[in-house]
C-alpha positions as CSV (number, residue, x, y, z in Angstrom):
1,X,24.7,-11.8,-8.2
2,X,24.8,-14.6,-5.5
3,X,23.1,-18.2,-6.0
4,X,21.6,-20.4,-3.3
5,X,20.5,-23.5,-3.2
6,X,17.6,-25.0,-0.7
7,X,17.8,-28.5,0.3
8,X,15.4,-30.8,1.7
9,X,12.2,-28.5,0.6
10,X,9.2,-30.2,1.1
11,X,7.8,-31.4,-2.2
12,X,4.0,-29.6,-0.6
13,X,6.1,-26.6,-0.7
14,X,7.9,-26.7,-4.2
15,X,4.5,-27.9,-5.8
16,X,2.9,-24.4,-4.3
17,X,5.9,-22.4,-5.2
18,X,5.3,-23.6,-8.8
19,X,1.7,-23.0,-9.2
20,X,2.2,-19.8,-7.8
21,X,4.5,-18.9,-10.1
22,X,2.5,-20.5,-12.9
23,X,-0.3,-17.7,-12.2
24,X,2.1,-14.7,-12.6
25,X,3.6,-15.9,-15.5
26,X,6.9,-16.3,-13.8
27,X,9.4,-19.2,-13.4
28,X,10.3,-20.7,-10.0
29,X,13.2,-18.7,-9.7
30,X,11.8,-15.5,-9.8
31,X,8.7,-16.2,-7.7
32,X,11.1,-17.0,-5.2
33,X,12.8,-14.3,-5.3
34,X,10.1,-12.4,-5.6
35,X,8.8,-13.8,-2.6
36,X,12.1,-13.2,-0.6
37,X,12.3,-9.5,-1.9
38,X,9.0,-8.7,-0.3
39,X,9.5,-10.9,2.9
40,X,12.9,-8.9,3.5
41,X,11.1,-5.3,2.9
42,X,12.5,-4.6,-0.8
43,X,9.4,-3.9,-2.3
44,X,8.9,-0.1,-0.7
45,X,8.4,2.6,-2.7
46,X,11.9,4.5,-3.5
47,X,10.5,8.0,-2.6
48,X,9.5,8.9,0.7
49,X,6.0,10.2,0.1
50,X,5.0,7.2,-1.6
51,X,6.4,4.9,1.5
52,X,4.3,7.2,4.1
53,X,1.2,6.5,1.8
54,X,2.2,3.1,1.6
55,X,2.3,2.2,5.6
56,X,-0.5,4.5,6.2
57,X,-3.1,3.6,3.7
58,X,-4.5,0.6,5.4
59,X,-5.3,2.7,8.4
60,X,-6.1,5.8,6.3
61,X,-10.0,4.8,6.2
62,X,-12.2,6.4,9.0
63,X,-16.4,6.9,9.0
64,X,-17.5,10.1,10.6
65,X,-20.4,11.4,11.5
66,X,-20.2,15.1,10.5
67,X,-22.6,17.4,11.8
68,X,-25.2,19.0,9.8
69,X,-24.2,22.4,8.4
70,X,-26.1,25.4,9.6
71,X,-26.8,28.2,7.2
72,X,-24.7,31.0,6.4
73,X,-25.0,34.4,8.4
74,X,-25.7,37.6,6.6
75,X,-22.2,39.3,5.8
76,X,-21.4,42.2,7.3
77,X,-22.6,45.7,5.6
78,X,-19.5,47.6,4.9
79,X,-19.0,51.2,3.3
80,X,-20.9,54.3,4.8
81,X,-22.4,54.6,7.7
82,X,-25.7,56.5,7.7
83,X,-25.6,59.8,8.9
């Protein structure tokens, strides 16, 4: 695994970055990268399915008016025919 080091980060930024990572439970570190991960696309699902739902789901919602069913017709009479 590689290592990286960021200089001259503001301390607004580093102060947020810690908070943050104080309400997930997570240290610095890995609220970075968590924060990198999902900036550079790494948190899609590994299936395909799951990654269609995934992009499609915001969009997925749509209110239409449906018309009003009409009742059923009478089925057919099959068999005999009377003579």
């Amino acid at each position: 695994m590689a290592s990286i080091t960021i200089r001259n980060l503001e301390d607004d930024i580093k102060q947020r970055l810690r908070v943050r990572a104080a309400e997930r439970g997570h240290s610095m570190e890995e609220e970075a990268r968590d924060i990198l991960r999902r900036a550079l696309g790494d948190d899609l699902p590994r299936d395909l399915a799951a990654a269609i739902r995934a992009r499609v789901a915001p969009a997925a919602r749509a209110d239409l008016d449906l018309p009003a069913r009409e009742p059923m017709r009478q089925p057919p009479q099959l068999g005999r025919r009377p003579r």
